[in-house]
C-alpha positions, -999 to +999 in steps of 0.1 A: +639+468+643+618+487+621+592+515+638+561+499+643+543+524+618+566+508+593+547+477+596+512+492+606+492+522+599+498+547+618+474+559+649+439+569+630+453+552+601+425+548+575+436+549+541+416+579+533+433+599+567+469+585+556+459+600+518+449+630+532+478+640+553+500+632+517+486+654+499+485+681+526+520+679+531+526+673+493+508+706+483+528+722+512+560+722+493+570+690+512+589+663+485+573+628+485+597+610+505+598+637+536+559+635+537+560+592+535+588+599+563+566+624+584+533+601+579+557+563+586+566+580+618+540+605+629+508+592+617+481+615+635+502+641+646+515+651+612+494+680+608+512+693+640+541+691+620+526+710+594+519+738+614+552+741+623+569+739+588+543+765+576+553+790+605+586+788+597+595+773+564+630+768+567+619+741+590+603+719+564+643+711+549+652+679+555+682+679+582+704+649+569+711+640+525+697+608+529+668+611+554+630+623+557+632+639+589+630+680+585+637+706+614+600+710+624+601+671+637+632+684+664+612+716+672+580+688+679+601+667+695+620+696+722+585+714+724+560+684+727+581+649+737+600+670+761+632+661+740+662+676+760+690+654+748+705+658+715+715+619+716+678+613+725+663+629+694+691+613+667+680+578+682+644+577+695+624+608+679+640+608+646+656+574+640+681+592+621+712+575+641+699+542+624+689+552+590+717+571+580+750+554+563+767+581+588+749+570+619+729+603+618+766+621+617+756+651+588+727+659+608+744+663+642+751+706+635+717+711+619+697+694+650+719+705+677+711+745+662+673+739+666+677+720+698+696+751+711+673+778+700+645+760+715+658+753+747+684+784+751+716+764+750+745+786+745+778+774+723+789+751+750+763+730+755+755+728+720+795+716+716+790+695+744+761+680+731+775+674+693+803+660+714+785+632+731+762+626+702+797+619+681+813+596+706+783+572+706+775+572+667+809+559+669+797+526+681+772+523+658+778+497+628+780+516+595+750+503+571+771+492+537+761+498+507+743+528+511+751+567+502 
């Protein structure tokens, strides 16, 4: 099932406000497909985003080949969803787990690094966590086609 700002605009979604955030991310340094990512799945809260990527730029890399989703989205996600799970942000905050032809699997080191910097994990958990993350992308059918 597709996000629902796949299908709608996003929260305070007037053309103008959706235009706006593009071109703020665009002249960020952002490519067009991470901003269309950032605004599909963020709508309103994209300049939040933003602030994050621009305090720390290595955030604004995208964290998988063949996805939108950059680092500052898992930093917004641990620091403002409450996001404690690395299985919880692959699935629900990033979508990456679905999107992905590897079921999110190139992005599991990457997101588990931020996770554990933000929330003081030490090598174990962070194992622990890729662990877990692993086992369940397992179950998840591979979309064909796609690379």
């Amino acid at each position: 099932m597709k996000a629902r700002s796949a299908i709608e605009p996003p929260p305070s979604g007037e053309a103008y406000k959706i235009e706006a955030l593009f071109a703020r991310g665009v002249a960020r340094g952002l490519t067009e497909p991470v901003v269309a990512h950032l605004v599909g799945q963020h709508g309103s809260e994209v300049p939040d985003l933003y602030g994050i990527a621009d305090e720390w730029p290595h955030l604004k890399e995208p964290v998988h080949p063949h996805h939108g989703a950059i680092g500052a989205e898992v930093v917004h996600s641990v620091r403002t969803e409450y996001a404690r799970r690395l299985d919880d942000v692959m699935f629900r905050r990033l979508s990456i787990a679905h999107e992905t032809p590897d079921a999110g699997l190139a992005a599991v080191d990457p997101v588990a690094r931020l996770m554990g910097k933000e929330l003081g994990w030490d090598e174990t958990r962070r194992r622990e966590e890729s662990n877990r993350y692993r086992d369940l992308a397992q179950a998840i059918p591979r979309r064909r086609g796609l690379s």
